[in-house]
N, C-alpha and C positions, 0 to 999 in steps of 0.2 A: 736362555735369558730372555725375558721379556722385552728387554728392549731391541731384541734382534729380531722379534716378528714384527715387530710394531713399524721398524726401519723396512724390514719387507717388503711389509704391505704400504707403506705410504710411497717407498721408494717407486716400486711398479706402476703405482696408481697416477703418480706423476709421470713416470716416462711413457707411458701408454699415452697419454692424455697430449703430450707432447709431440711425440711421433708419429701420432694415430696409427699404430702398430698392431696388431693382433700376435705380439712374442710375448709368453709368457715368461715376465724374469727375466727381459731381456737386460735389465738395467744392473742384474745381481750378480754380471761375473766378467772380470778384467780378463784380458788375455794375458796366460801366463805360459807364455808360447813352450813350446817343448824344445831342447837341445840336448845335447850331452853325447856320451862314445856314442851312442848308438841310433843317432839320429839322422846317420843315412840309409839303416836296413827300413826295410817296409814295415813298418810299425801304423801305420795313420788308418786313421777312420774315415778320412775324406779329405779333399782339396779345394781350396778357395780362390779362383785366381794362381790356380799354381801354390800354392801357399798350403803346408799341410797343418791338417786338426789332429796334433799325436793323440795315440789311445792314451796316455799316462796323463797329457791334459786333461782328456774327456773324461776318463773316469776319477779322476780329481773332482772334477766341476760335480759328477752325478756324484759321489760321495757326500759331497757339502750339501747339495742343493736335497737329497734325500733325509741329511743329519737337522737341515732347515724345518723340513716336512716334520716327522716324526717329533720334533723338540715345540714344534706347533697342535699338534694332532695328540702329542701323547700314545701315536700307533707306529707300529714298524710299517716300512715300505715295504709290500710285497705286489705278487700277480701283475694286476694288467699297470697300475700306476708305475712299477719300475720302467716298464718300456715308456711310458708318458715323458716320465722325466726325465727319461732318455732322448726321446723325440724333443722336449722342450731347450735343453743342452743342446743339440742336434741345431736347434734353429738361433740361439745364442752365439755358439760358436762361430756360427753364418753371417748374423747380425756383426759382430765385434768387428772382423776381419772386413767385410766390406766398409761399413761406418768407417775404421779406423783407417782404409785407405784414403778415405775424403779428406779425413781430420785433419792426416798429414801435408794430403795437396796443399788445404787450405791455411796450413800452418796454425790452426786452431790449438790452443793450449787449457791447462786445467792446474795453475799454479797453487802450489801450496798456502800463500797469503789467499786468494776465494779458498781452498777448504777449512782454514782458520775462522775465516771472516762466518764463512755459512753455518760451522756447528757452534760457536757461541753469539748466535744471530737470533733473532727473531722471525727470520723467513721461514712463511709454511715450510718449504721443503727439506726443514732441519729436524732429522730423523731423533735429535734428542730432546725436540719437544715434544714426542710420544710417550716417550716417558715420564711419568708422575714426577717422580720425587728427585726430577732434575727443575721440576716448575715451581712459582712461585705461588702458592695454592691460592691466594686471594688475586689477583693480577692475571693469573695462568702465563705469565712471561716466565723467560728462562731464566732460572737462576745461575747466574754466572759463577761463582765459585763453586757451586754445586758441581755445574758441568767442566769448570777446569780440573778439578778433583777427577771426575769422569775419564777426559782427557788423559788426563797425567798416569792413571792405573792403565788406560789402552796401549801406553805407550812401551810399558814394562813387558807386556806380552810378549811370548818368544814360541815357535814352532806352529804346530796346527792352529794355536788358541790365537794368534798372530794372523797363520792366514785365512781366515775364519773372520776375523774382524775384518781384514780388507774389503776380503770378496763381499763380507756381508754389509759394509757400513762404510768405508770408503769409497772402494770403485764406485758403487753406487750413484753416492754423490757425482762421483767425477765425472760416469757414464751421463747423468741427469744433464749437466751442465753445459757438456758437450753437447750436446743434442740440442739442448735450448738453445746455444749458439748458431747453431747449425741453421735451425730452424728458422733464427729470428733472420739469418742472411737472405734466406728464400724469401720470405714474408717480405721483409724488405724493397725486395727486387719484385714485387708482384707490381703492375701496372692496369692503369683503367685508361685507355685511350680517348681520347678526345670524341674520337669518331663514334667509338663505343658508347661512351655516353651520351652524345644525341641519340643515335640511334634506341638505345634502349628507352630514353626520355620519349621518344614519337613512340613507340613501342605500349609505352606504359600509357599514353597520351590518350588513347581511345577505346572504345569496346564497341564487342559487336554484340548485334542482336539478329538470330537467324534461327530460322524452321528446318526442321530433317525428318527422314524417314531414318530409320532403325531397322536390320534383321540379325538377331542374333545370332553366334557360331552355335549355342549351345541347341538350337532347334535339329540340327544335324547332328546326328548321332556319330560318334567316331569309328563305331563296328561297321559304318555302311560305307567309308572309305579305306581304302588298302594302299600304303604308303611301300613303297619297293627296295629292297637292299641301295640297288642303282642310283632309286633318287637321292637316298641320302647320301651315299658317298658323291655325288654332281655337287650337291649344297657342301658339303665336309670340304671336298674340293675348291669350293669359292671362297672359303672362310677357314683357310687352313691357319690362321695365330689362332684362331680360341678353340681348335678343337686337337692341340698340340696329344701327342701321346707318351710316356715314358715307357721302359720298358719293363715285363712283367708276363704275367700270364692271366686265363680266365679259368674260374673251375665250377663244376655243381658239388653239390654236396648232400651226404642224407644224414639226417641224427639219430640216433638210436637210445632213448630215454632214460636216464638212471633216478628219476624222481621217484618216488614212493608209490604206490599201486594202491588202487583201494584195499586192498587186504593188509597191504602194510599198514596204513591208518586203522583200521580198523582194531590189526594189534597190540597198536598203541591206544588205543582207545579203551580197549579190553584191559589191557595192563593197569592205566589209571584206574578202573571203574573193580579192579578187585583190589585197589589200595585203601579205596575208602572207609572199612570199618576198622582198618587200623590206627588209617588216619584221624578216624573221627577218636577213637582213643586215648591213644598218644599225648601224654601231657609236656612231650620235650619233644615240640615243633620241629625245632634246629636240628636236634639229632637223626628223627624222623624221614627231613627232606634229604640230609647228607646224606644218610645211608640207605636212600632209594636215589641217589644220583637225578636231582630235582634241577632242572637245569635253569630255576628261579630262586635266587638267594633269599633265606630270611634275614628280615631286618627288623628288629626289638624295638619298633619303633612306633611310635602315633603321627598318621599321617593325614591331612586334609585328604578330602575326595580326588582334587584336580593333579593330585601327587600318582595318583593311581592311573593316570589316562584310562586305554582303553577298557581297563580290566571291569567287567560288571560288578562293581562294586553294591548297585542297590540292591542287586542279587543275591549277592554272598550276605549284605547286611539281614533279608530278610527271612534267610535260614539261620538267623539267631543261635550262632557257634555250629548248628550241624554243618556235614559238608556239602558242599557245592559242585554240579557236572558230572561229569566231564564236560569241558567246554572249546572249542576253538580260542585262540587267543595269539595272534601273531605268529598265524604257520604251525603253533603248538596246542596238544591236549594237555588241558589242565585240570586239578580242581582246587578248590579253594574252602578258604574255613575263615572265618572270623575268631579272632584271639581276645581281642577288647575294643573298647568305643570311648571317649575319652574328648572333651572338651579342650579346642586349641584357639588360639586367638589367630585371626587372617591377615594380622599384621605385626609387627613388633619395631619396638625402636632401644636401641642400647649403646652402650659406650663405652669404651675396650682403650688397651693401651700394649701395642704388639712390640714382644721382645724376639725379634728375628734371630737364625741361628747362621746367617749366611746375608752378604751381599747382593741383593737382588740385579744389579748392574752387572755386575763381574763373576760375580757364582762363589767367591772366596767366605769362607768362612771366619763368621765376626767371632761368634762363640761358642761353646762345646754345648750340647746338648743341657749337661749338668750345671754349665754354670746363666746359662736363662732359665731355665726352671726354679732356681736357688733364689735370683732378681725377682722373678714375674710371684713368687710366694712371699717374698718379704714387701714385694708390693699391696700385694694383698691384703698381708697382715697391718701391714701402715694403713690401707684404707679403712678397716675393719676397725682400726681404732682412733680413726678420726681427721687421718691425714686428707687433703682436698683431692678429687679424684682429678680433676681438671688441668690441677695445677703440674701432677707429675706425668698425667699423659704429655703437657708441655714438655717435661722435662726430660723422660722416658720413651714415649714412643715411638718410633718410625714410620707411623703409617701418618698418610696426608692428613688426619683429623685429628690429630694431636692440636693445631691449632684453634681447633675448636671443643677442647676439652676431651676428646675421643670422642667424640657425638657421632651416631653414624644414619640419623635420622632417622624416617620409616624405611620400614623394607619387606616384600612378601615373602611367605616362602616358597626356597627354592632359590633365593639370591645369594644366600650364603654358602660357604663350605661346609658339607653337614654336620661335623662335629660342632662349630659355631652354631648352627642352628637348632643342632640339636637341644643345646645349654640353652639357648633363647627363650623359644616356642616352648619349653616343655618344665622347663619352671618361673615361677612365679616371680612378679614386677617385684624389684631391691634384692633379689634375687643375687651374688656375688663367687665368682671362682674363678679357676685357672683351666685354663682349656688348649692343648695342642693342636692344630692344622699344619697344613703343609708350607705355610707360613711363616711358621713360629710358635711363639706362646705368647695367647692373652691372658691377660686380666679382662674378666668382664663385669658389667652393669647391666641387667634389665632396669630400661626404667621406665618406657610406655609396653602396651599390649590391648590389641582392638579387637573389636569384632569377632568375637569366640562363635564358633561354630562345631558340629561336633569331628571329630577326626578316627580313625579306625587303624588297627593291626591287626594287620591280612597275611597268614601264611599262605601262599600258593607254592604246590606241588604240581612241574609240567615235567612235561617230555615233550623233544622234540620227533614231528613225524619223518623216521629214518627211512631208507631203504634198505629191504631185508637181504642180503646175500645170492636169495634166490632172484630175487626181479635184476639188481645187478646181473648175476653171471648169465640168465635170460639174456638181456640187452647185450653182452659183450659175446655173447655165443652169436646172435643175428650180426653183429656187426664184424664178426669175423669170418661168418658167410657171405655178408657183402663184399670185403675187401679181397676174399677170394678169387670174387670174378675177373674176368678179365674182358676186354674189347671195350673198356671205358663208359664214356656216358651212356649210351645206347642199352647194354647189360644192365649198370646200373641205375638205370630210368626204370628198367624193365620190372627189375627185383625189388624197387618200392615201391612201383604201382601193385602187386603181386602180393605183395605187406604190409599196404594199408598205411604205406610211407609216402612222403613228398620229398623230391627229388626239389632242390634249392640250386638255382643259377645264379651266381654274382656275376651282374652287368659289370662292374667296374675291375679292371686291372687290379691285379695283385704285385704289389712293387716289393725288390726283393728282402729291402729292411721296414716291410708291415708288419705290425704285431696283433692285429685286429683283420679280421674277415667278416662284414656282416653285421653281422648280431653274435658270430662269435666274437667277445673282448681281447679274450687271454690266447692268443692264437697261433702265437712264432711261432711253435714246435712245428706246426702244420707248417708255418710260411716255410720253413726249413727245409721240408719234405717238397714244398713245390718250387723251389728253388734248384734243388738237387735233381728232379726227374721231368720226361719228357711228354709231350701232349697223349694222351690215350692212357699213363697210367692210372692208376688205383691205389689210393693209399693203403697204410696197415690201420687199425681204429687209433686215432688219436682221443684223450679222456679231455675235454676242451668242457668250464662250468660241469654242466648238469648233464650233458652228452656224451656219449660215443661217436663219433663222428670221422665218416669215410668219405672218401673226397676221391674225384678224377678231374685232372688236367683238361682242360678242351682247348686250350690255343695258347700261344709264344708271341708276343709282341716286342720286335725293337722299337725304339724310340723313333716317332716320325707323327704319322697324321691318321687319325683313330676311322677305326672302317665301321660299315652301318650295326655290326654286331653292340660296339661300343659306343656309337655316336645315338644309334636311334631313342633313345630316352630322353637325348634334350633335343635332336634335332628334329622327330615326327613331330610335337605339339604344333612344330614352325609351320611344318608343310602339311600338317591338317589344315592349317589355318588357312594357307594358300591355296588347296585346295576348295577351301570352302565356301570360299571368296570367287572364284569362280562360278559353283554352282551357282551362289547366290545370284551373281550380275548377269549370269544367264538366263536364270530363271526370271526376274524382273524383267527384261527384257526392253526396249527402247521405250523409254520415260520422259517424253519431255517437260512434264510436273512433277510436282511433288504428290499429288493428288493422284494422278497415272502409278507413282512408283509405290506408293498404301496400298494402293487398290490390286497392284499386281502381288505383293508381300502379303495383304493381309491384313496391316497394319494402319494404324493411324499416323497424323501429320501434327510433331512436336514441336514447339517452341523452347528457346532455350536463349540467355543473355539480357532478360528485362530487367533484371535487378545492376545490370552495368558493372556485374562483375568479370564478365570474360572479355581479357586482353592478349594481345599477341603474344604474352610471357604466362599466361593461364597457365597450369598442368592441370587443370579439374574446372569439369562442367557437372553441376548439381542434377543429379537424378540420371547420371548417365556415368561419371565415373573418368580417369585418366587418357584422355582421347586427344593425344598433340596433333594428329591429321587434319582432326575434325576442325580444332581450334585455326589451322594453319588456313586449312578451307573457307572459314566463317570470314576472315579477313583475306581473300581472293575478290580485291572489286570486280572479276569480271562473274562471279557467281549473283551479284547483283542484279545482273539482267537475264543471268538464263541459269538454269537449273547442274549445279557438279556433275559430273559420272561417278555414276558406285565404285566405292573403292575400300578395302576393308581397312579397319582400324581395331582396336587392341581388343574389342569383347562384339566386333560384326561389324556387319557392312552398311556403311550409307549412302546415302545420297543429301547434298546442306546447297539451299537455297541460302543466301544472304538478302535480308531484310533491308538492313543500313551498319553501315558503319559511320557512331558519332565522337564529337569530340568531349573528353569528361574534363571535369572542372579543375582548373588547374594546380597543384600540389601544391601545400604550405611548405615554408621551408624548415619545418621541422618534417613531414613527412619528405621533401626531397632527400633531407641529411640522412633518413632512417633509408631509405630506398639505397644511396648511397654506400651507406656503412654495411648493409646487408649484402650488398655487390661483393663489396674487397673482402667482406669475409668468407662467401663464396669463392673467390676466385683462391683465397689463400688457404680455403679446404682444399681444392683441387690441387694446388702445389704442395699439398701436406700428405701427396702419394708419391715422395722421392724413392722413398725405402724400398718401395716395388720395383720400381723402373729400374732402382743400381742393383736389384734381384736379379732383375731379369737379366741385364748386359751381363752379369757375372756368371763366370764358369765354373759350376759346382759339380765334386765330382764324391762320391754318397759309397762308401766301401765298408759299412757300417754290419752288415751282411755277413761279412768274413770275421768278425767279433765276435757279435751277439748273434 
């Protein structure tokens, strides 16, 4: 139903916007806690506070929240998105059960008079003003008996179709509202101290203006420092919250290619390039392409150039009907032919009168197939002899332009559903029939058509390039020699340097409910295997996308504080830097000018602050970049009389003489209020990180593993 994507996506967009949350969907699903006989055996998927996530919950929630997906996409959920939406469930469930323990402290409630009041409301976040034909098309307000109608059918619902609408259309709301309550208590309680705002008022009160010398990090090269296992666990050591570890393993990995070989293209190539004089031929296109398994449909159709994207259409036009290629075209050999050329107008305007065969709200069906076909032709017929087209799109239609006679103004092609547009663009203005879509049945009117240009019907004959059997069982024959080795990375380090393979290390822990490794996406099976075995073995080939792919364990990590194997990717940049900062101050060596400390760098002596834009709340000085040291430096009145010590800062090391520091003109009291009001919103961004912090205290316990 359209209106359950629409409720969606506005739902989300709100609660994101509110929580400043990074959960996708968190807003899309009530806790419908699990009990029954059997909800003291071990059934759960995880624990929240002690509080368990049943499996018969979660895979409820991933059922809906997949039936969401697919009824939006028009595609099944499969491969790497199922684990996604799993993971996304996964962090919902998390969300619900903390939130919801606040709710309760705070005796926060979500009464059924606010969800009365919110769906026949006019507040944005009323998911039935998303839909059309609950609005009042000239006004765009809600029409109220429209949506009590709405109402009154949602209420009849019974079983899945019931809770479907909750999860999808109620909780929502309720989860939305709670939050904003939530939220607006924090906001609330945000405070600007007194002392605070002098302080930042002297702050903002003055600029400086001061001369420095500059030595870049990037002048020392990172290969001429060597950073040590040791140092980094010393630094890990001093900053053990942010470099927390869960538990997991690390592995390498080699791929072994199942993509097509030159020789496979090639006999794809070859194949298309002996079709062509049949091709050329062949007066039944259609038949042609099917029964050479063309893996480009014909379409009997006249189509503008910009309908065709990539395909070289001026190409194929100016082999005037012969054939065309073979050609690359999206990963595929093609060739192509021109069938006809044919004048189309690049705009049309018409006006219709939709006899729907189903409820677009609720999905029920208004009438049989037979008997809107039987209406939408006697409509016809009444037009055809004189009756007002206008007057009975008023009376007849359901689409929003019924009020406007069925007008549906201009439109290019490509806007409509093709059968609509086909009947448009392809006959001529007063032009009059009946035509089915997935919509229903119109009645339609050409009544404008612009800017004729010419347009073309292009049969394309492609194949896509396969891999042949033999390059397959090549690769899985190499990779079942790899998985044979044994003595782990070492072996097989050895046996892809050997083969003309690269041996892939993933820095990051592999946790045990990951479905992703890498750059491979779709990758449980493997997580499975390293879950189940110990450091040094060897996988068997796992068939992961486009690979073969053998894999060994190299380390087991419990949960504690990450060591330099795992830390050194974010921790070396630090201690280059520190490192480099040394060199630099030694090599300048005792400076007591700014002139001394150029001349020993190299460099020249910078000016910076004339324009009186840099103050003690600065984060950016112009031609130099985010430098808080330097700024803190410039405003040191004792650097007034004698020259800072080198000290490095975020992109090199300096040295800041300060020049003066004066006082700037004093604020209007419209810029005070805007300085002001930019404060408290600051500060109530900063309190708009609860969600994290009740994360964090919370004891989450992830058994997700023994499931999936």
């Amino acid at each position: 139903m359209q209106i359950i994507q629409s409720i969606r996506e506005k739902g989300a967009a709100i609660t994101i916007v509110v929580i400043a949350l990074s959960l996708i969907g968190f807003i899309l699903m009530d806790a419908n806690r699990g009990q029954g006989l059997f909800s003291s055996f071990s059934t759960a998927v995880g624990k929240v506070n002690g509080e368990k996530i049943e499996i018969n919950e979660f895979n409820t929630k991933v059922r809906i929240a997949e039936q969401m997906e697919q009824q939006r996409t028009g595609q099944s959920v499969t491969g790497i998105r199922t684990y996604q939406i799993r993971d996304e469930v996964w962090n919902q469930a998390i969300a619900e059960r903390i939130f919801g323990d606040e709710i309760k402290k705070l005796n926060i409630e979500f009464t059924p008079k606010e969800l009365s009041y919110i769906l026949l409301s006019n507040e944005p976040n009323n998911p039935l003003l998303q839909e059309q034909a609950l609005r009042d098309p000239v006004t765009g307000k809600l029409n109220l008996a429209e949506a009590q109608k709405a109402l009154n059918n949602i209420k009849k619902f019974k079983g899945e179709q019931k809770t479907n609408i909750e999860q999808q259309v109620i909780n929502p709301l309720k989860l939305t509202t709670l939050v904003a309550k939530y939220s607006g208590l924090i906001n609330a309680s945000v405070y600007y101290p007194e002392w605070m705002k002098k302080q930042d008022k002297a702050n903002n009160g003055s600029f400086a203006q001061f001369s420095y010398v500059t030595v870049p990090f990037i002048e020392i090269a990172d290969s001429t420092i060597k950073v040590t296992d040791e140092e980094i666990n010393n630094y890990v050591n001093k900053h053990k919250e942010q470099y927390e570890l869960e538990k997991g393993k690390t592995i390498s990995y080699v791929t072994f290619s199942q993509l097509p070989s030159n020789a496979d293209s090639a006999s794809t190539m070859n194949m298309l390039t002996a079709l062509i004089p049949e091709f050329a031929a062949d007066t039944n296109v259609n038949a042609f392409l099917l029964s050479n398994s063309s893996t480009e449909e014909y379409q009997d159709e006249f189509k503008p150039r910009s309908a065709y994207g990539a395909l070289p259409v001026e190409e194929i036009v100016m082999h005037n009907g012969a054939v065309y290629g073979p050609f690359l075209e999206n990963g595929k050999y093609a060739i192509a032919r021109l069938i006809g050329t044919k004048m189309l107008p690049d705009s049309v305007r018409a006006r219709h009168i939709l006899i729907p065969l189903t409820d677009r709200q609720t999905g029920q069906e208004i009438r049989d197939d037979a008997t809107a076909k039987k209406l939408a032709d006697s409509l016809l017929l009444a037009i055809n002899t004189g009756s007002d087209f206008a007057q009975l799109a008023q009376t007849f239609s359901s689409d929003g332009s019924k009020d406007n006679g069925g007008d549906l103004g201009m439109y290019a092609y490509g806007m409509m559903v093709p059968e609509f547009q086909e009947f448009t663009f392809n006959n001529p203005v007063s032009s009059r029939g009946v035509v089915k879509t997935q919509f229903g049945y119109h009645v339609i009117e050409v009544t404008t058509q612009k800017d004729f240009k010419p347009a073309y019907k292009i049969a394309v004959m492609a194949k896509d390039i396969l891999p042949s059997d033999a390059t397959i069982n090549t690769s899985s024959i190499n990779a079942t020699k790899a998985s044979s080795l044994q003595g782990g990375a070492k072996n097989l380090a050895e046996y892809a340097a050997k083969n003309g393979l690269s041996m892939i290390d993933v820095p990051n822990v592999i946790k045990e409910s990951d479905y992703s490794i890498g750059e491979l996406q779709d990758a449980r099976s493997l997580v499975r295997w390293i879950n189940e075995n110990k450091p040094g073995a060897v996988s068997e080939p796992f068939s992961i996308g486009d690979n073969f792919v053998v894999a060994t364990i190299n380390k087991a990590y419990n949960e504690g504080v990450q060591d330099a194997s795992i830390a050194r990717i974010a921790v070396e940049p630090i201690l280059l830097k520190e490192k480099k900062t040394e060199i630099i101050i030694k090599k300048m060596g005792a400076t007591p000018t700014l002139e001394a400390a150029a001349s020993a760098s190299n460099k020249t002596v910078m000016e910076a602050g004339a324009d009186s834009t840099i103050t003690f709340q600065s984060l950016f000085i112009n031609g130099v970049g985010v430098e808080p040291k330097v700024i803190g430096a410039a405003f040191n009145k004792e650097y007034q009389s004698k020259l800072s010590p080198a000290f490095g800062g975020t992109t090199g090391v300096f040295v800041v003489k300060t020049n003066s520091i004066q006082e700037k003109n004093p604020a209007t009291s419209e810029e005070e209020a805007q300085r002001m009001n930019s404060k408290m919103q600051t500060l109530r961004t900063q309190s708009g990180n609860w969600y994290e912090g009740l994360r964090k205290q919370a004891k989450i316990s992830d058994n997700r593993n023994q499931h999936f």
